[in-house]
N, C-alpha and C positions, 0 to 999 in steps of 0.2 A: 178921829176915825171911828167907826161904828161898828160893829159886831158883822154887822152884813158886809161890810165892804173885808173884813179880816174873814169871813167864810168864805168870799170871795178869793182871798189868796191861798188858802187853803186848798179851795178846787181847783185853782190853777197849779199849786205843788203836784199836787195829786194824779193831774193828770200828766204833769212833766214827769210821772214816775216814782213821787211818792204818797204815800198813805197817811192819812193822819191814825195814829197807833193809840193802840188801847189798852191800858196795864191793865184792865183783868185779863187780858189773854193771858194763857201759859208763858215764862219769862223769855224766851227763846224765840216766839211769833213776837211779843210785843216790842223784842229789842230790833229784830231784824225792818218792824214797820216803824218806829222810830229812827232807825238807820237810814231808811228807802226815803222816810219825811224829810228829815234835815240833810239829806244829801243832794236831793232839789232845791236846794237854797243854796244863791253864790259866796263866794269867797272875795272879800275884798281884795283890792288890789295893793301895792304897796309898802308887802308884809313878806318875812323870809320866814318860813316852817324848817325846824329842825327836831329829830326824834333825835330825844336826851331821856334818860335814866336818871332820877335820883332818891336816894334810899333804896333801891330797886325797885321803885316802882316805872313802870316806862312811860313816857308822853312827851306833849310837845312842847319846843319853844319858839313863839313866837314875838318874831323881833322886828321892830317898824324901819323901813329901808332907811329912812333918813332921820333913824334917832340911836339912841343907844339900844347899844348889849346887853347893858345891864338890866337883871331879872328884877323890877321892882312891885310886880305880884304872884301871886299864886291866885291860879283859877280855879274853881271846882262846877265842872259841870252837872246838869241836871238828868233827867229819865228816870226820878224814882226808885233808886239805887238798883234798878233791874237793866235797865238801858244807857244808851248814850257812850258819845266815847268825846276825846278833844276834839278829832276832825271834824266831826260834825256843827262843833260850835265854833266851829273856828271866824264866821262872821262874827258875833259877840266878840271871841279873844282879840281877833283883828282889830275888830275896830277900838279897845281898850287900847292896845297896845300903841298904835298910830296915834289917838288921842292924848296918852300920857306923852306918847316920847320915848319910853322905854320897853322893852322884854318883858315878855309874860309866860309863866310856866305853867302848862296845864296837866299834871297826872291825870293815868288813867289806869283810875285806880280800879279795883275788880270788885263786880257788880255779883248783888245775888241771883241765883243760889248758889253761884260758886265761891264764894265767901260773903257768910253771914254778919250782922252786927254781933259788934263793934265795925269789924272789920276795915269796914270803909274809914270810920275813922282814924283809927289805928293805923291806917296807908296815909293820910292827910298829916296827922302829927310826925307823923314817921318822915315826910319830904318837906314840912314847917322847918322842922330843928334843922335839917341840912341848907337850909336856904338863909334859915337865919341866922348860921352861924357865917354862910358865905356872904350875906350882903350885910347883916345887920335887922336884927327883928326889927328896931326902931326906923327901917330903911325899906321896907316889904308890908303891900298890903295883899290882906285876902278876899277875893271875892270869887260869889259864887251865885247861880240862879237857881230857883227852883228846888229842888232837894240837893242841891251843889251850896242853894243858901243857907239851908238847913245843918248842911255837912260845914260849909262856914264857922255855922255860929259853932255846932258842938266843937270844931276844932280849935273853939278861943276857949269853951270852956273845959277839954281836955287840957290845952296848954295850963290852963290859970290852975287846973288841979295837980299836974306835974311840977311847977315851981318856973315852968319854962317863959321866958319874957312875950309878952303880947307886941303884937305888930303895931306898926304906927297908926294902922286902921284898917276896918271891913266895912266892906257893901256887899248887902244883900238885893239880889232882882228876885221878887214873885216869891220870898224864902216860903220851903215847907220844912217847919220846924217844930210842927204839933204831931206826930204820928199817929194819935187818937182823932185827927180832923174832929174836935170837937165846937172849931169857932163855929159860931151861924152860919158864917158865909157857907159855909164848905154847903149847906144847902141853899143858902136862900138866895146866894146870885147863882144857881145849875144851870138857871134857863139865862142867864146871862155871859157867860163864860164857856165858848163852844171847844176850847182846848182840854179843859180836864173835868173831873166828875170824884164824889166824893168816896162814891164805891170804888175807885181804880184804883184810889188814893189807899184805903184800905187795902183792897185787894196784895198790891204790892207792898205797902208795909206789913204785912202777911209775909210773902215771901222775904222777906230783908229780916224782919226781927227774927222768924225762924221759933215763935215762943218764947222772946224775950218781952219783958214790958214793956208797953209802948211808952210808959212817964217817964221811963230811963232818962236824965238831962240830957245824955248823950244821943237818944232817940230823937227826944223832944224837947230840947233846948227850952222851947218856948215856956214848958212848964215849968223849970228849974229857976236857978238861982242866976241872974245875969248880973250881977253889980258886980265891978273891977276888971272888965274889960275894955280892952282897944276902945274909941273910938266907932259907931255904928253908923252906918247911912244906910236907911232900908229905902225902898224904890218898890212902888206897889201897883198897880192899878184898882180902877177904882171896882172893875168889874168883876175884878178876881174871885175865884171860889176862896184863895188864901187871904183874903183882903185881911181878915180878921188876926189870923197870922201875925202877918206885917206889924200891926197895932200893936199888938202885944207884947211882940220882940222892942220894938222901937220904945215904949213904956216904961218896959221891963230891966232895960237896960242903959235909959237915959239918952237914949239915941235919937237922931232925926227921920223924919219920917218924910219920904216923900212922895204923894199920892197922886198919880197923872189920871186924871179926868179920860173916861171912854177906855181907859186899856184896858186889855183883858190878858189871862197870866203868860207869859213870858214873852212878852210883847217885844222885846229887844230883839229877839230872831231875826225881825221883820224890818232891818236897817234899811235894808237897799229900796222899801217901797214906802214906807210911815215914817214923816218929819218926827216923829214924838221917839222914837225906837232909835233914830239915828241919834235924837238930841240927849236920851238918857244915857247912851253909851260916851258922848261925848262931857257928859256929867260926872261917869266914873270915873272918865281916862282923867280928867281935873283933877278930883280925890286924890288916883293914884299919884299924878304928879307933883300936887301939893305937899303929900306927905313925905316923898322922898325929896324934893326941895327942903323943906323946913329944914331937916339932917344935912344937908349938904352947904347950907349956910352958916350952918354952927362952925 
């Protein structure tokens, strides 16, 4: 798929109703055109939605008609911890969930400026420990896109500083886990990558740190300490402004990298029209399934 052909469905969102949103707006315009974006994208079919609470925090779970109940990921969605909510990704959740076979929990969790970093993490570790204690950390993977991937990682590297057990694996799509966007790409694919830009990127980690450092591990995962973690499968495109990101994480942490030629950042959205977006979601839903298989054959 080609950049044109992905602006192309773009316009087509856009005029079914949504806008493609821009995190330097105020957080408030940028959440609500991010809401209007992904609410013009369908919802698969084949999936049961349930709003469930856990740790207090509220979201959904989503469970494949003809698989199990059991919850065997946690999801964390993107928008730059200014936007997004589960329903909106619920194509991604869906199609994980139908893939694996199993239940997927996606918190939603509160976005700044109504709660600052940590925060978001702090809500992520806070519904890990209650999931792992219900299914078994060794039994539960986490995945997340975008700054959901970035929320990902710091929440293996909050657990691993807590003493709390790591899950039996993560993937990351498109992770933003540098909050100084210092890789190259963040400029040098801009004119290549029509979903995000490196000022927005900025702009909203402005709002989310609140003044906190951006090197924070928990900020910016990618600059910290990643050894003695889960299991990693990062998922990149090659067009991405985060491309550089991906690299690092994947490095840094001993992990796999997998790099899809022509995509540009969170290309999974876009199941229902791009073979490559349907195929990496079918890649994770594997992941998930593998690793709660492995446990269930012991």
């Amino acid at each position: 798929m080609s950049v044109h052909q992905l602006s192309a469905l773009l316009a087509a969102a856009a005029e079914a109703g949504g806008s493609v949103p821009n995190f330097s707006d105020p957080p408030q315009k940028a959440r609500a055109d991010f809401a209007a974006f992904l609410g013009g994208l369908p919802v698969p079919d084949g999936i049961a939605v349930e709003a469930r609470e856990v740790a207090g925090v509220p979201g959904l779970q989503v469970t494949p008609v003809n698989g199990s109940d059991r919850v065997a990921a946690l999801y964390l969605h993107g928008g730059a911890y200014v936007a997004g909510d589960p329903q909106g990704y619920l194509g991604i959740i869906g199609g994980i969930a139908k893939a694996s076979g199993f239940a997927v929990f996606a918190p939603d969790y509160t976005l700044a400026p109504a709660k600052r970093f940590p925060g978001a993490v702090d809500e992520a570790l806070a519904v890990y420990r209650v999931l792992a204690e219900e299914v078994g950390a060794d039994r539960l993977t986490v995945v997340g896109d975008s700054a959901g991937g970035g929320l990902a990682l710091a929440l293996l590297v909050a657990a691993r500083s807590a003493g709390v057990p790591q899950p039996a694996a993560a993937v990351l799509l498109s992770p933003w886990a540098d909050l100084t966007c210092s890789g190259e790409s963040a400029s040098g694919r801009a004119d290549r990558d029509p979903l995000l830009s490196r000022q927005q990127l900025l702009d909203a980690a402005a709002v989310y740190l609140d003044g906190a450092d951006p090197r924070d591990p928990l900020a910016s995962p990618a600059l910290g300490d990643l050894s003695g973690l889960a299991p990693i499968t990062v998922h990149v495109g090659t067009e991405e402004v985060l491309y550089d990101d991906a690299v690092r994480v994947a490095d840094a942490s001993g992990g796999t990298l997998r790099a899809w030629d022509g995509m540009v950042h969170d290309w999974a959205l876009f199941w229902f029209a791009v073979d490559e977006s349907a195929e990496v979601l079918a890649e994770v839903g594997a992941t998930v399934a593998s690793a709660t298989s492995i446990k269930e054959t012991i």
